[in-house]
SEFITOR-18413 format. One record per residue (C-alpha): residue number from 1; x, y, z. Coordinates in nm, 4 decimals. Example, Ala and Ser with C-alpha at 12.3 -4.5 7.8 and 13.67 -1.06 7.14 Angstrom:
BEGIN
vexdren	c1	c2	c3
1	1.2300	-0.4500	0.7800
2	1.3670	-0.1060	0.7140
END
This chain:
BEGIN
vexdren	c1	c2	c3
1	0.0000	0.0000	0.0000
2	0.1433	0.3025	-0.1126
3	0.0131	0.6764	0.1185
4	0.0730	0.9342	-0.1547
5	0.2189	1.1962	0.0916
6	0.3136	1.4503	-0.1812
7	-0.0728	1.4490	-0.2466
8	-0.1979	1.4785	0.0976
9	0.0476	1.7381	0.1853
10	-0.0418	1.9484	-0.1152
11	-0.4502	1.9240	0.0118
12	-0.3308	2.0233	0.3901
13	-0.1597	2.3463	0.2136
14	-0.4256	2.4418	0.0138
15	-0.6514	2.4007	0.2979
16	-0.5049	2.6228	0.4856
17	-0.5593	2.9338	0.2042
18	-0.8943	2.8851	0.3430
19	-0.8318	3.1225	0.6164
20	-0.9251	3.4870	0.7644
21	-0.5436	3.5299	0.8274
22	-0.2425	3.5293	0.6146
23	-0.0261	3.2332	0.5972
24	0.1008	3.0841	0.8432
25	-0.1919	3.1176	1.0568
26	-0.5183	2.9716	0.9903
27	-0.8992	3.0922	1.1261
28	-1.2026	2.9059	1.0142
29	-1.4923	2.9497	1.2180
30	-1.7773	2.7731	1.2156
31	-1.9533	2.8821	0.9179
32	-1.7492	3.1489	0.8433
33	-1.6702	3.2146	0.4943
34	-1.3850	3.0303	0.4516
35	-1.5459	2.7700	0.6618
36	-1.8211	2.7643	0.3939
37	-1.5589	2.7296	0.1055
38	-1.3361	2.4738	0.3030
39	-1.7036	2.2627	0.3186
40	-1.7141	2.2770	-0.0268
41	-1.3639	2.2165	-0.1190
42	-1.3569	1.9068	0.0675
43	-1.7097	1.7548	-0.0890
44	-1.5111	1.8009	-0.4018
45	-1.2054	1.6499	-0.3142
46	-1.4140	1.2710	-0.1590
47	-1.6421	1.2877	-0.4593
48	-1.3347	1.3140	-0.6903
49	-1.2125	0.9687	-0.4729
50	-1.5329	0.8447	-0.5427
51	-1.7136	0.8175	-0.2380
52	-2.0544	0.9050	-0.1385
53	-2.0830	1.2239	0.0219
54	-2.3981	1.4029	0.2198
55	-2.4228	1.6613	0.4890
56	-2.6686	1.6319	0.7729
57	-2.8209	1.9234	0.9287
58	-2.5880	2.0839	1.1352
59	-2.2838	2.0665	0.8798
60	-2.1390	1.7253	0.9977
61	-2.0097	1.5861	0.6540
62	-2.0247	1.2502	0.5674
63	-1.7793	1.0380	0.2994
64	-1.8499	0.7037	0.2873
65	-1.6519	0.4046	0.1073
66	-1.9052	0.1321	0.0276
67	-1.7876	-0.2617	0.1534
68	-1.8212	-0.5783	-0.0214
69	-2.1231	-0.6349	0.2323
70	-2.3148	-0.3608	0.3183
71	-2.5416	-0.5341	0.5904
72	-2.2666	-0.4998	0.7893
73	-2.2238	-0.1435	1.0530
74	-1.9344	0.0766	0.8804
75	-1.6096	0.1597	1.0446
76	-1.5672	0.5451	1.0950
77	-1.2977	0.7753	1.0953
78	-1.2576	1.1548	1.0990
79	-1.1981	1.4744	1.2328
80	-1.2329	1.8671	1.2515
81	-1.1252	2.1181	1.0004
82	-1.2408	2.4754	1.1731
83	-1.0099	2.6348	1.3414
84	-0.9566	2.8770	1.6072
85	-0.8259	3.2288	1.5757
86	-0.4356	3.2138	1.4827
87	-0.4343	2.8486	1.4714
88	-0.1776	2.6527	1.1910
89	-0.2924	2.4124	0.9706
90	-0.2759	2.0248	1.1074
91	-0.4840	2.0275	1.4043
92	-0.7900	1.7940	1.3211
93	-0.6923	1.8271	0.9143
94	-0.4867	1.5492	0.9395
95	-0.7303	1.3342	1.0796
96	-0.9868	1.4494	0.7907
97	-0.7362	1.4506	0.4902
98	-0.5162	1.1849	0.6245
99	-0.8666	0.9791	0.6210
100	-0.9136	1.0339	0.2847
101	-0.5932	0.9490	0.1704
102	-0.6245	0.6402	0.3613
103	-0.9448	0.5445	0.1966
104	-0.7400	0.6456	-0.1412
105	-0.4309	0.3874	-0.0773
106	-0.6914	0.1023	0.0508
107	-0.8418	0.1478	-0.3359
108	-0.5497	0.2370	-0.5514
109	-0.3805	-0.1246	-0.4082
110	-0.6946	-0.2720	-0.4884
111	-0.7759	-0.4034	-0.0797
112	-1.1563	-0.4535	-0.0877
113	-1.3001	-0.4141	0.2350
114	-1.6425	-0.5949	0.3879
115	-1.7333	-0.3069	0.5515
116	-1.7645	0.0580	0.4403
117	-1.5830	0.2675	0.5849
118	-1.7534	0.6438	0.6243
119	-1.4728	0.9725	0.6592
120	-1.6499	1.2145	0.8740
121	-1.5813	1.5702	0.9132
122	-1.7195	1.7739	1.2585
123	-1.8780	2.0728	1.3009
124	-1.7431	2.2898	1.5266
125	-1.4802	2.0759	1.7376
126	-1.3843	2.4169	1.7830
127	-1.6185	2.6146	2.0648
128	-1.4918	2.9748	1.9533
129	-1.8321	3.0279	1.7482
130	-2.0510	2.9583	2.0240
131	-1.8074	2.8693	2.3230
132	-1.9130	2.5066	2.3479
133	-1.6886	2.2195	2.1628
134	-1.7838	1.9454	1.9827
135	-2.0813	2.0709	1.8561
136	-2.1897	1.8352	1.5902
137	-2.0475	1.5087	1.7841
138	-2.2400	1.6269	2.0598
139	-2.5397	1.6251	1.8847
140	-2.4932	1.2906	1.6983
141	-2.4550	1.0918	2.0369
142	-2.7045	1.2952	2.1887
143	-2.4888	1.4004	2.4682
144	-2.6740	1.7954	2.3546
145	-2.9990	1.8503	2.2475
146	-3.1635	1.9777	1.9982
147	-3.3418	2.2469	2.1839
148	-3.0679	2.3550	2.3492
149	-2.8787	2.4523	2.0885
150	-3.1517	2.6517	1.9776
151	-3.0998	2.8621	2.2921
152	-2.7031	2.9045	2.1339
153	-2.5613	3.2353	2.0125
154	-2.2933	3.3557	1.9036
155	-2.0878	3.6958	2.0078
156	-2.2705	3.8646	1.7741
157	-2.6277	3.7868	1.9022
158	-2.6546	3.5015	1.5942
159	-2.8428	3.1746	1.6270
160	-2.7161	2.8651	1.4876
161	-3.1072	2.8549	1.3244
162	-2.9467	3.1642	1.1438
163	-2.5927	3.0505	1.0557
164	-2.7433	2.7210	0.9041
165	-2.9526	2.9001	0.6784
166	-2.6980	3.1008	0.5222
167	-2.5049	2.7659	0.5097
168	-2.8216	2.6092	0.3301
169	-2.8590	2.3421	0.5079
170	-3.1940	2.2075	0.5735
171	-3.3524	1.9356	0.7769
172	-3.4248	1.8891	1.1402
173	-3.1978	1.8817	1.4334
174	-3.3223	1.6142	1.5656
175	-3.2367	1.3997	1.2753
176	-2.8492	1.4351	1.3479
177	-2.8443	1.2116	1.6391
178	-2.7633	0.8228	1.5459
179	-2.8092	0.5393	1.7294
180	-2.5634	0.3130	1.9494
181	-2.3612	0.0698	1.7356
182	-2.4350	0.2888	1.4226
183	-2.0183	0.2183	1.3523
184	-1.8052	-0.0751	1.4309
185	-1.5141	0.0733	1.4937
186	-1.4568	0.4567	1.5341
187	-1.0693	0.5747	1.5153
188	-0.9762	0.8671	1.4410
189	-0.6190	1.0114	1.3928
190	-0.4957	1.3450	1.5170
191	-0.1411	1.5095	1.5731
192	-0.0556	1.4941	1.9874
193	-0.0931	1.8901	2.0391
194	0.1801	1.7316	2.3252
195	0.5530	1.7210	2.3909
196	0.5371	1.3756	2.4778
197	0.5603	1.2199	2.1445
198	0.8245	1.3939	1.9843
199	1.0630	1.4008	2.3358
200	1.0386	1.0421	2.4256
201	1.1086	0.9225	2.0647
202	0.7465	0.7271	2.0001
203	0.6123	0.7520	1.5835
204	0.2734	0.6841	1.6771
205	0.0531	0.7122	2.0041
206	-0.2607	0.4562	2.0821
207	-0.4964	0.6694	2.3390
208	-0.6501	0.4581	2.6299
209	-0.8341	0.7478	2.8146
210	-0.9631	1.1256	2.7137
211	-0.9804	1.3466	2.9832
212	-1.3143	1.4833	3.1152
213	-1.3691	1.8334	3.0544
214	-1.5694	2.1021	3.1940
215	-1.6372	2.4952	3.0960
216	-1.7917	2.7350	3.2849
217	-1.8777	3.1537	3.2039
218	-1.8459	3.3553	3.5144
219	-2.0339	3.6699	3.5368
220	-1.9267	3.9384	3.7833
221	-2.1448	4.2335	3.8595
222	-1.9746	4.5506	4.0403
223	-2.0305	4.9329	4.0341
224	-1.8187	5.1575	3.7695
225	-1.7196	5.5247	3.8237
226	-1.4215	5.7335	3.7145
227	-1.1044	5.6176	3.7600
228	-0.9710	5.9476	3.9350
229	-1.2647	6.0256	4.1078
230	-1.4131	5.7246	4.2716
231	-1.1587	5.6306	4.6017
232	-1.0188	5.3116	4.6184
233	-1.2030	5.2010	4.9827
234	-1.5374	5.2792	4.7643
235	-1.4512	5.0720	4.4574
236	-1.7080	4.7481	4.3878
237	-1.4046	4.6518	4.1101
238	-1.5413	4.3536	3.8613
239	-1.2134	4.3533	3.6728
240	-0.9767	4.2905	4.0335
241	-1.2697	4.0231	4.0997
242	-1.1979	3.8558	3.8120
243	-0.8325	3.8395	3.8483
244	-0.9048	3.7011	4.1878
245	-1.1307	3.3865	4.0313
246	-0.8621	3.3905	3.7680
247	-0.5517	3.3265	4.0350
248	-0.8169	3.1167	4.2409
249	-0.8843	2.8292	3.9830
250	-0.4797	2.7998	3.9471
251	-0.4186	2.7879	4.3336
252	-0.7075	2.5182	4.3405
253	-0.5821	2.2559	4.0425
254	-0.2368	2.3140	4.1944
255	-0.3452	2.1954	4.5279
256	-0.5735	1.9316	4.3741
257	-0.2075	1.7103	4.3586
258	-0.3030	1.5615	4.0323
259	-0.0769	1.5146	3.7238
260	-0.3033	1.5538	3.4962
261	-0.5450	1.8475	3.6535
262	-0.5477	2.1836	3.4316
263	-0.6594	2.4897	3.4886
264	-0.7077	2.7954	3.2387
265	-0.8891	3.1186	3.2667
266	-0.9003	3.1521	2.8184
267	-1.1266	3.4333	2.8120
268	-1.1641	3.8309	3.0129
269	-1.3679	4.0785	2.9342
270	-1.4398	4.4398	3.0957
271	-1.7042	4.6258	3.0553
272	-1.7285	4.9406	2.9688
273	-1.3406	4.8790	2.8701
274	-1.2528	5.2284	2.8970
275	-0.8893	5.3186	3.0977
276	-1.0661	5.5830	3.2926
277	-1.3366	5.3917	3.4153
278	-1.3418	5.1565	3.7063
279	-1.4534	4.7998	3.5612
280	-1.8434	4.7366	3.6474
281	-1.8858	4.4024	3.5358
282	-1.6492	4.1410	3.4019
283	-1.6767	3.8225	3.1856
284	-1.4507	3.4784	3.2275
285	-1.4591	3.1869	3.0351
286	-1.2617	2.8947	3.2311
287	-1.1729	2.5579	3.0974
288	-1.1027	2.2533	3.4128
289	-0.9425	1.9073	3.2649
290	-0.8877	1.6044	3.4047
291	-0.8857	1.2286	3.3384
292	-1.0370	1.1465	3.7278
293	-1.4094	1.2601	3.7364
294	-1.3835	1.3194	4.0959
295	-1.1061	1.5378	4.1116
296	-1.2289	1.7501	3.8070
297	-1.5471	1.8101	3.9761
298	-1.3998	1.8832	4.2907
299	-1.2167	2.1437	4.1201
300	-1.5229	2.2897	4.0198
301	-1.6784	2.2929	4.3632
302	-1.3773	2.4474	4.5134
303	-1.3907	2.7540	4.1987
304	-1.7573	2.8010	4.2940
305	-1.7006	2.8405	4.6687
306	-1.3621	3.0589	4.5815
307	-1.5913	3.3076	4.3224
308	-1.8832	3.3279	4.5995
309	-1.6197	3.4071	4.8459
310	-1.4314	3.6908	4.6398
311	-1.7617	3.8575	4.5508
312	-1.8992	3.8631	4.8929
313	-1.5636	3.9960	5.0070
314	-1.5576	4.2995	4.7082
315	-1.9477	4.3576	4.7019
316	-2.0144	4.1757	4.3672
317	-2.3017	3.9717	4.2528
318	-2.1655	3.6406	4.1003
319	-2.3322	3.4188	3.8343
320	-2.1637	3.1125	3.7538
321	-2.2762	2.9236	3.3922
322	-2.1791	2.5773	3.3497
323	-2.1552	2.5420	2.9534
324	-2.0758	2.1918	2.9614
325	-1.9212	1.9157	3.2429
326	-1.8435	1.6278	3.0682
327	-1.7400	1.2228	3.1652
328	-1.3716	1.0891	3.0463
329	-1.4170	0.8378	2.7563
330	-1.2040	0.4852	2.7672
331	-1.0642	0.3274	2.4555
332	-1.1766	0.0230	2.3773
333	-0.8924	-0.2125	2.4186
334	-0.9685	-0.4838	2.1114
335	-0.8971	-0.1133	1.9118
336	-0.5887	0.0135	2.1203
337	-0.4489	-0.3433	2.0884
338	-0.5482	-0.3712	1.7181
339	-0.3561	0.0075	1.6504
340	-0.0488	-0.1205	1.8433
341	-0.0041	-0.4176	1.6896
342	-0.0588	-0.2979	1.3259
343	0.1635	0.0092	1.4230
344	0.4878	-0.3053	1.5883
345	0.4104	-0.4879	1.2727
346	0.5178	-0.1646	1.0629
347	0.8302	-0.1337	1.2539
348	0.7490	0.1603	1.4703
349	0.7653	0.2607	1.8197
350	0.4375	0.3194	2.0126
351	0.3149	0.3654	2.3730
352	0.0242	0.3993	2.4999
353	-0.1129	0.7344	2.6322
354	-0.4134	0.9890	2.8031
355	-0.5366	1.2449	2.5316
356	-0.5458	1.5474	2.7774
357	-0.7363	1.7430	2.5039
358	-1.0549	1.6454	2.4156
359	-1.1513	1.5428	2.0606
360	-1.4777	1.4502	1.8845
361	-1.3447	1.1135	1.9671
362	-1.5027	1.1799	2.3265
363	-1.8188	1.1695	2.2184
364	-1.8315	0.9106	1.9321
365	-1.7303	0.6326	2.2812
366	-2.1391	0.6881	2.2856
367	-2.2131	0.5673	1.9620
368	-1.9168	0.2942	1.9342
369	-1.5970	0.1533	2.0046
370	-1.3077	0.4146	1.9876
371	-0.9522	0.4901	2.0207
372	-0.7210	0.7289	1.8522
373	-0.4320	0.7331	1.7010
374	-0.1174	1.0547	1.7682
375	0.1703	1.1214	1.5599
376	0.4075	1.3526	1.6814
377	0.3981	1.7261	1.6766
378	0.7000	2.0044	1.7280
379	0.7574	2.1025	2.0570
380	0.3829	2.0074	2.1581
381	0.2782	2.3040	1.9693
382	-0.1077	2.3548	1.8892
383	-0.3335	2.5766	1.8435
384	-0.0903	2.8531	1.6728
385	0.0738	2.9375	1.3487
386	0.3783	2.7215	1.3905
387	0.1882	2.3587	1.4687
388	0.3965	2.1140	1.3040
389	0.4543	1.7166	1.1792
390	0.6647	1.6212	0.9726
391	0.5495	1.4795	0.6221
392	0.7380	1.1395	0.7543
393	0.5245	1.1614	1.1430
394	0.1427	1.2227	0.8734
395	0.2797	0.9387	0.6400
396	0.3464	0.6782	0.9393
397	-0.0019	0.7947	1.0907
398	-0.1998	0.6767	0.7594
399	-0.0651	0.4194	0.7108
400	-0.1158	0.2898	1.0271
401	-0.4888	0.4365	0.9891
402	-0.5070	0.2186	0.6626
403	-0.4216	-0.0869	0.7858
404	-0.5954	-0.0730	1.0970
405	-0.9063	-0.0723	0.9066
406	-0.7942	-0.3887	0.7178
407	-0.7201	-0.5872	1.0360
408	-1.0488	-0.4675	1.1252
409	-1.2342	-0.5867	0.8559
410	-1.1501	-0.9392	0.9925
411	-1.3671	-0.9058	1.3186
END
């Protein structure tokens, strides 16, 4: 089986001209323009390979390879190809264009497979549209319902109702959702967005266990005034609040003592945002990971108590959002063992690893079995212009990818 890298490296390249910034960054938000044209692109590219291609309606695409025997469930793979403001151009591509070039090699050496196998592509992995991830997966393992993402908008006041308009897509919500055991096998592969890869000297990662996420929006409510004329034992100050809950949630996941416990304050806002005026009410948007359950969620206790605490200390009124608190997923371990042993059979050094970030993959362990697969990325650089693999780390990753699916096709 031969991965045409040249090919698939050409695709992740012109991908990336989809974007609201200049090379080398990449944005594509949900819906966006160049999220629009990337949609397109990519229904072009799978119907050129000859699959069969559909979109349901919330954007998730769909590229299926038929099987020899199509009573049988298809395998699934896929990814994400929005991306966050001043992101680079392999996070969740590779997964989606290293897919299809998988599905390419399996026909250009002529492997027929039983099953199909169906190339999915997201919507919004990404939560900068509407600040909640895994939009579309969510919805197809209905983990999220329909209704409320009807109550979803975006910083601009937009409904989803509106953006999938634009978008033409038609249909009802509630048709996105599928039902347990829909796939066989779900695997999807993904650069590490981690160090650990690259340092230890590993070509390919098999993921047991994704950690269990949680957001939350915190809204703090104080008193403005000018800056020169309202004294400092008078000040109701949302914006030193803030940095309080801020420095809180890192004290707390410190003191949590676990290794894989993080903490990050990603978004602050201050209204009226003026350098004269004393901050009357501030927006955070926090992000708590972990792989224990229990210790995640007692890091979220322990932030709630801290924010009550600072705003009954500075006279603020506190409203704390939960946008989404979500269980760790397990890998199933006939696929992890599968994925190593196809990935030793190749020559090629694996271990097995947590996925600290949460992927798509998270919510597909509702519908079927699933692991992932990592290749290695610079530094552990992610989510900004200089993300990296190696053609040689993508190339290793299909091909792995490919022949996973043919030891698969035995079971």
């Amino acid at each position: 089986m031969t991965i045409q890298i040249d090919r698939l490296s050409s695709e992740i390249d012109e991908l990336a001209t989809f974007s609201e910034h200049p090379a080398p960054a990449v944005t594509r938000v949900l819906f966006s323009p160049e999220d629009l044209r990337a949609r397109r692109w990519l229904d072009e590219k799978c119907r050129a390979a000859g699959l069969q291609t559909r979109f349901d309606a919330v954007g998730n695409f769909f590229a299926r390879r038929a099987g020899a025997d199509p009573t049988l469930p298809p395998m699934a793979t896929g990814s994400h190809t929005d991306a966050i403001p001043n992101a680079g151009k392999f996070d969740g591509v590779v997964g989606v264009l290293g897919g299809l070039e998988a599905l390419r090699a399996l026909d250009e050496a002529g492997v027929r497979l039983r099953h199909s196998v169906e190339l999915i592509m997201f919507t919004a992995e990404e939560p900068t549209r509407f600040g909640i991830g895994c939009l579309g997966s969510r919805l197809m393992a209905s983990s999220l319902s329909p209704a409320a993402v009807g109550e979803l908008r975006d910083p601009q006041g937009r409904s989803l109702a509106d953006l999938r308009s634009e978008a033409a897509l038609t249909g009802s919500l509630d048709d996105v959702a599928l039902p347990h055991g829909c796939y066989s096998a779900f695997v999807e592969l993904h650069i590490e967005q981690g160090p650990i890869l690259e340092r230890d000297g590993f070509d390919i990662g098999v993921v047991e266990k994704i950690a269990a996420p949680a957001a939350l929006r915190v809204r703090l409510i104080g008193e403005g005034g000018h800056a020169g004329a309202l004294l400092m034992p008078d000040r109701h100050d949302a914006g030193l609040g803030a940095a309080e809950a801020a420095l809180a949630l890192e004290k707390i996941v410190l003191a949590s003592g676990s290794p894989d416990g993080v903490g990050t304050t990603g978004v602050v806002r201050l209204l009226p945002g003026a350098i004269n005026s004393v901050p009357c009410e501030a927006l955070l948007e926090m992000d708590i990971r972990d792989t224990q359950l229990a210790t995640r969620d007692a890091v979220l206790r322990g932030l709630s108590e801290a924010i009550d605490e600072i705003a009954t200390r500075r006279g603020l009124q506190a409203h704390i959002e939960i946008i989404s608190a979500d269980p760790p997923a397990t890998c199933d371990p006939v696929l992890v063992k599968t994925v190593e042993t196809v990935a030793l059979n190749a020559g090629l050094r694996t271990t097995r690893m947590v996925s600290r970030a949460y992927h798509d993959s998270l919510f597909m362990a509702r519908l079927a079995p699933m692991t992932m697969i990592f290749i290695p990325c610079r530094n552990g650089f992610s989510h900004r212009p200089d993300e990296y693999s190696s053609l040689a780390q993508i190339e290793r990753g299909v091909r792995v990818l490919a022949e996973t699916f043919q030891a698969l096709d035995a079971f």
